[in-house]
C-alpha positions as CSV (number, residue, x, y, z in Angstrom):
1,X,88.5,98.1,170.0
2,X,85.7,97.3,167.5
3,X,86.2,101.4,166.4
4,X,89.9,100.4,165.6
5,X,89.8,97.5,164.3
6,X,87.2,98.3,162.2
7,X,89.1,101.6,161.2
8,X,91.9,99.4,160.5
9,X,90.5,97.4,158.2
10,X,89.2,100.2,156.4
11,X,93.0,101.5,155.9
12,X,94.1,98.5,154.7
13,X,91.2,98.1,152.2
14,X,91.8,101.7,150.8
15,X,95.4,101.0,150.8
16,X,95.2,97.8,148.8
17,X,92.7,100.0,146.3
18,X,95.2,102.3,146.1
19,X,97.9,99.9,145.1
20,X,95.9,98.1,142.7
21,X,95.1,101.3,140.8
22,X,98.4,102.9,141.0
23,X,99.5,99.0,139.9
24,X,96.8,99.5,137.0
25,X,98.1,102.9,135.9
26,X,102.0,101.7,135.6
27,X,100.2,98.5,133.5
28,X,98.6,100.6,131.2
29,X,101.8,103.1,130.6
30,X,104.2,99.9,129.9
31,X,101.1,98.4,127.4
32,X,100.9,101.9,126.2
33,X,104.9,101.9,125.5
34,X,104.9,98.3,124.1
35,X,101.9,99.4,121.3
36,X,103.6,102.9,120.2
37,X,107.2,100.6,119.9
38,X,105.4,98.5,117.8
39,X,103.7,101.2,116.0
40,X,106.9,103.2,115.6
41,X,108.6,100.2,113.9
42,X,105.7,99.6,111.6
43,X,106.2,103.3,110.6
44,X,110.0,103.1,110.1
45,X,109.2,100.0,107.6
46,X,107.7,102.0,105.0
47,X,110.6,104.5,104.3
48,X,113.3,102.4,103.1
49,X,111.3,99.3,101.6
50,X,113.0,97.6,98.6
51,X,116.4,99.5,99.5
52,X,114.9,102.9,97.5
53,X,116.8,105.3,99.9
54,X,120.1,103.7,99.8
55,X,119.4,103.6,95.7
56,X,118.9,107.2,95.5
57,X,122.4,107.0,97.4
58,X,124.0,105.1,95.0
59,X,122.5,107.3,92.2
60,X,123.8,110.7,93.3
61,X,127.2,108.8,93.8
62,X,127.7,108.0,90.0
63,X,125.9,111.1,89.1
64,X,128.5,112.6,91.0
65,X,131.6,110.6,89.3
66,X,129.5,110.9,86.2
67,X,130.3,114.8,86.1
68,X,133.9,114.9,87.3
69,X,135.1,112.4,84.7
70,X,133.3,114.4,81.8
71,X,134.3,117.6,83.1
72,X,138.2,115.8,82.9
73,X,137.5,114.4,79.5
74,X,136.3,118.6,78.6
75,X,139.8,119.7,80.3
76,X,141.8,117.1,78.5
77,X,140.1,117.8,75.4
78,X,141.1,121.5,75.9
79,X,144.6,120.8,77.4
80,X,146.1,118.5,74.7
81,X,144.5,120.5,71.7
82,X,142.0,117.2,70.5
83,X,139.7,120.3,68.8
84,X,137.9,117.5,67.4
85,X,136.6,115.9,70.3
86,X,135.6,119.1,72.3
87,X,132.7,119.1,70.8
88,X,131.7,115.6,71.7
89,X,132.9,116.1,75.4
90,X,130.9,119.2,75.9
91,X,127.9,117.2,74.8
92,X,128.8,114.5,77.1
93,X,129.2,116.7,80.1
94,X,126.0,118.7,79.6
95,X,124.2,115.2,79.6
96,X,125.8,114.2,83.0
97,X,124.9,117.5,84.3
98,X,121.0,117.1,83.4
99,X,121.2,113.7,84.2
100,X,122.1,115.1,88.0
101,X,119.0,117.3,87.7
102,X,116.7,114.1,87.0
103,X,118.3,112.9,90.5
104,X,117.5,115.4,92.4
105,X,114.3,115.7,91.2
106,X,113.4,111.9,92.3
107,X,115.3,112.6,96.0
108,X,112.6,115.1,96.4
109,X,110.3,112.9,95.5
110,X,111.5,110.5,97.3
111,X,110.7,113.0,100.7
112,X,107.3,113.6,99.5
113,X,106.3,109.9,98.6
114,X,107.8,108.9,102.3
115,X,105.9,111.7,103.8
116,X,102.5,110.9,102.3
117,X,103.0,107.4,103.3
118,X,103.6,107.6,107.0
119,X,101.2,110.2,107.4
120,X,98.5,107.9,105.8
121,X,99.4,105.1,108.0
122,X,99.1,107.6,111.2
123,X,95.7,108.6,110.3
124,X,94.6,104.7,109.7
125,X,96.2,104.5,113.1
126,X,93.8,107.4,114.3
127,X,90.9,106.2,112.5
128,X,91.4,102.1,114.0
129,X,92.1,104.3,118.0
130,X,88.6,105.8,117.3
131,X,86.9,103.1,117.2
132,X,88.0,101.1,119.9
133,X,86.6,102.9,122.9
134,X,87.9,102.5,126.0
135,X,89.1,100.4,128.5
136,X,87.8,100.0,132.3
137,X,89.0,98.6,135.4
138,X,88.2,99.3,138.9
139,X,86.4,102.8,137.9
140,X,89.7,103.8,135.8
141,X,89.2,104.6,132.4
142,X,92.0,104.9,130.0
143,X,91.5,105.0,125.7
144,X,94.3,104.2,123.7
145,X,97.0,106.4,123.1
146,X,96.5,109.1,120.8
147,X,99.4,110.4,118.1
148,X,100.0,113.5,119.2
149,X,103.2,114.5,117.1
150,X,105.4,112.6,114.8
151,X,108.6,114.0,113.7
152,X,111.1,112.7,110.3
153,X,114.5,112.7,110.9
154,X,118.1,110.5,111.0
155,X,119.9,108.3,114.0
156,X,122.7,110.5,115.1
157,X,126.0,109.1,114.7
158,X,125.1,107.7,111.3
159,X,126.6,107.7,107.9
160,X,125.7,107.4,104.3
161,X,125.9,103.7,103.1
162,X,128.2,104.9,100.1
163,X,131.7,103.9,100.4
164,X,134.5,106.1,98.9
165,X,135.9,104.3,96.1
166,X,139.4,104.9,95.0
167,X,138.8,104.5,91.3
168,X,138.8,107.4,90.3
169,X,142.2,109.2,92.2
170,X,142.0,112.6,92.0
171,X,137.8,112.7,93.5
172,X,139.1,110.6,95.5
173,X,141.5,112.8,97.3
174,X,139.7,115.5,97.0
175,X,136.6,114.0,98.9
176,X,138.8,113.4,102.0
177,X,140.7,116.6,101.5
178,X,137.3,118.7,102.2
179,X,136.2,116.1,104.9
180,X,133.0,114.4,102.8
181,X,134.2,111.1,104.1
182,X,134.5,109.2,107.0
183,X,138.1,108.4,106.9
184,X,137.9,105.0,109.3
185,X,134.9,103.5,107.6
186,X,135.3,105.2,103.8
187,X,131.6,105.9,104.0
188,X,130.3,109.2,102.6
189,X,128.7,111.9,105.5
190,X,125.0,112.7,105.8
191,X,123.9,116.3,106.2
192,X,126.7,118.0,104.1
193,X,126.6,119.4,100.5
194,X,129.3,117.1,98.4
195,X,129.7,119.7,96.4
196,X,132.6,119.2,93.6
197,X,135.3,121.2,92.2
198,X,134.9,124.6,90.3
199,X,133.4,125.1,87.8
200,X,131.3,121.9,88.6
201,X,130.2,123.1,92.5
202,X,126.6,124.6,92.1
203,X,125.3,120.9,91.7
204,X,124.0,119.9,95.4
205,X,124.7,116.7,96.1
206,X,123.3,115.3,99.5
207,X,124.0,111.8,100.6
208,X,121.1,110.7,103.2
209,X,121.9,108.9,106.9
210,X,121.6,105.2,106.3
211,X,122.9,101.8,107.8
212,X,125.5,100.5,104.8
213,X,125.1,96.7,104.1
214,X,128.3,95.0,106.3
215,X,129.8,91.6,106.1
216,X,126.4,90.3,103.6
217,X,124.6,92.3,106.7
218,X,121.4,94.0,105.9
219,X,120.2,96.3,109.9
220,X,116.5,95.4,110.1
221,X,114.2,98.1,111.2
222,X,114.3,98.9,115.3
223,X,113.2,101.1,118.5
224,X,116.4,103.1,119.8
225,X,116.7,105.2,122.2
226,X,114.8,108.7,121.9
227,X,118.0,110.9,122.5
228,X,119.9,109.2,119.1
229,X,117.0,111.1,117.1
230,X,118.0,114.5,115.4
231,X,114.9,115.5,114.1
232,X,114.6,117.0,110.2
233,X,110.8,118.3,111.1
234,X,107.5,117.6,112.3
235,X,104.9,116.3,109.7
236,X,102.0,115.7,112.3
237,X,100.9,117.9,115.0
238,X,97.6,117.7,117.2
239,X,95.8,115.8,114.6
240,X,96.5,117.9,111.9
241,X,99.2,117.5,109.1
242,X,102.3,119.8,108.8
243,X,103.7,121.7,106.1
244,X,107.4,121.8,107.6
245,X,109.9,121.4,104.9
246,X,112.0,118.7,104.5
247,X,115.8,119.0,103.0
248,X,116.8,115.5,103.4
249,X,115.9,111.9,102.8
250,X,114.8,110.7,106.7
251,X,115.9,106.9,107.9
252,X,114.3,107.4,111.3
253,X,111.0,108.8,113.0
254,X,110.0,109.5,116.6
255,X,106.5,109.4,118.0
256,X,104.8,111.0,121.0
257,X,101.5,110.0,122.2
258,X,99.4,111.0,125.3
259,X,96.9,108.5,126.8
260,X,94.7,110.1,129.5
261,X,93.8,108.1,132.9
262,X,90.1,108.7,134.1
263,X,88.3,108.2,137.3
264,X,84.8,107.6,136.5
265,X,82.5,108.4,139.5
266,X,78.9,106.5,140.2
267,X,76.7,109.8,138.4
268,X,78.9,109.1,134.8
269,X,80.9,111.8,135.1
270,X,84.8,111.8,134.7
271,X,87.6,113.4,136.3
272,X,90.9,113.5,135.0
273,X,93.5,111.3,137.1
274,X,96.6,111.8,134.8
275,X,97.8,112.0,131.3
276,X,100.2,109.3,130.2
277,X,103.1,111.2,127.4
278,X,105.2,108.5,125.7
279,X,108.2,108.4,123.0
280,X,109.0,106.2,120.4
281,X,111.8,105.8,117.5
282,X,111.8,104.0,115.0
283,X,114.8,103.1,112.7
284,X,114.1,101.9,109.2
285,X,115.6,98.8,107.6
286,X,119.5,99.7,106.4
287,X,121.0,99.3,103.0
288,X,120.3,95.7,101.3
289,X,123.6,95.8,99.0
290,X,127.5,96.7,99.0
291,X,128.4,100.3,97.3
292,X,130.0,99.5,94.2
């Protein structure tokens, strides 16, 4: 009886271990998820602060409008026999169409400068994780989680924050003729080339993913769910910066981490209980004024 009992006593015991460390591990994984939510938001913040993506939208839209109404003054010019002003329309039109290169130029920058600026706050992350050792409890050993890839992208399901005006008729109708616009909203598509008519179609214009300003609305930056996340590229990997390109202005990143969970035994040495993978997107802030 004293066998038994004894015996019993012992399972219980291990069993209650058992549960507290299993408990443990699942407290550390939610803690885990909580910090890389937090951290993913943080990130988001610095791609769209002061409203510079959706002003780079707003740019390429009266760049764009810029060109089609001097190429009409050129064909009018041409049309009605105004010799005189062809001259001064040409020079008008060439202007618009540089001053779409010096857009494009500063949407590319635009991708570099949000690049360089997550990255740097992912290595301060990295740098902070370093130095904060681990933590212990009950002979488990977990450090905090480590970046291990972080990926630039858009929210699925997500348009431009440029409305379609009707002001000028003809661009107008042409725009929903080759499907650039969402017809129920009027917003202007992501991830599509808004090119414009001949002769005027090897300019690129590409209107980036971003949360228009609604009813004096302005969508402040959020987690969502991981599967809303179409990914542009990775620009972290294992520690080590990537040199994927990037096409398009991101509004969103995702994060995966890996914390590992370790037993440490009574001579110092460690075995490996689990590692801990977690996901995280981030949404940045959406735009902070009405397309006009």
């Amino acid at each position: 009886m004293i066998f038994l009992v004894s015996l019993a006593i012992g399972v219980v015991i291990a069993i209650a271990v058992a549960g507290l460390m299993f408990n443990r591990v699942l407290l550390e994984r939610t803690r885990a998820q909580f910090a890389l939510d937090a951290l993913a938001i943080s990130l988001a913040s610095k791609i769209n602060p002061g409203d510079r993506v959706g002003q780079v939208n707003r740019l390429q839209e009266a760049s764009r409008e810029l060109v089609f109404t001097s190429r009409q003054a050129v064909n009018a010019c041409s049309s009605q026999e105004l010799s005189g002003f062809s001259r001064l329309s040409n020079m008008l039109l060439d202007e618009a169409r540089a001053g779409h290169a010096l857009v494009e130029n500063e949407r590319v920058n635009q991708i570099a400068v949000i690049r360089k600026e997550v990255l740097e706050a992912v290595h301060g992350y990295e740098n902070k994780r370093e130095d904060n050792g681990v933590m212990g409890f009950m002979s488990i050993q977990t450090n905090h989680p480590k970046v291990v890839r972080v990926d630039l992208g858009r929210i699925k399901n997500v348009d431009s924050n440029i409305e379609s005006l009707d002001a000028i008729p003809e661009l107008y109708e042409f725009d929903r003729r080759l499907g650039y616009v969402d017809i129920p909203s009027r917003l202007f598509k992501c991830d599509i080339n808004a090119k414009l008519p001949v002769p005027d179609d090897d300019l690129a214009y590409r209107f980036c993913s971003l949360p228009a300003y609604v009813g004096k609305t302005c969508s402040p930056p959020r987690n969502t769910n991981f599967d809303a996340f179409k990914s542009f590229g990775r620009v972290f990997f294992n520690g080590v910066d990537t040199h994927e390109t990037l096409d398009e202005i991101p509004d969103a990143l995702q994060i995966t981490t890996s914390m590992d969970v370790d037993m440490a035994d009574a001579a110092k040495k460690q075995s490996s209980l689990a590692t801990l993978s977690t996901v995280a997107t981030g949404v940045c802030s959406g735009a902070t004024s009405e397309s006009e």
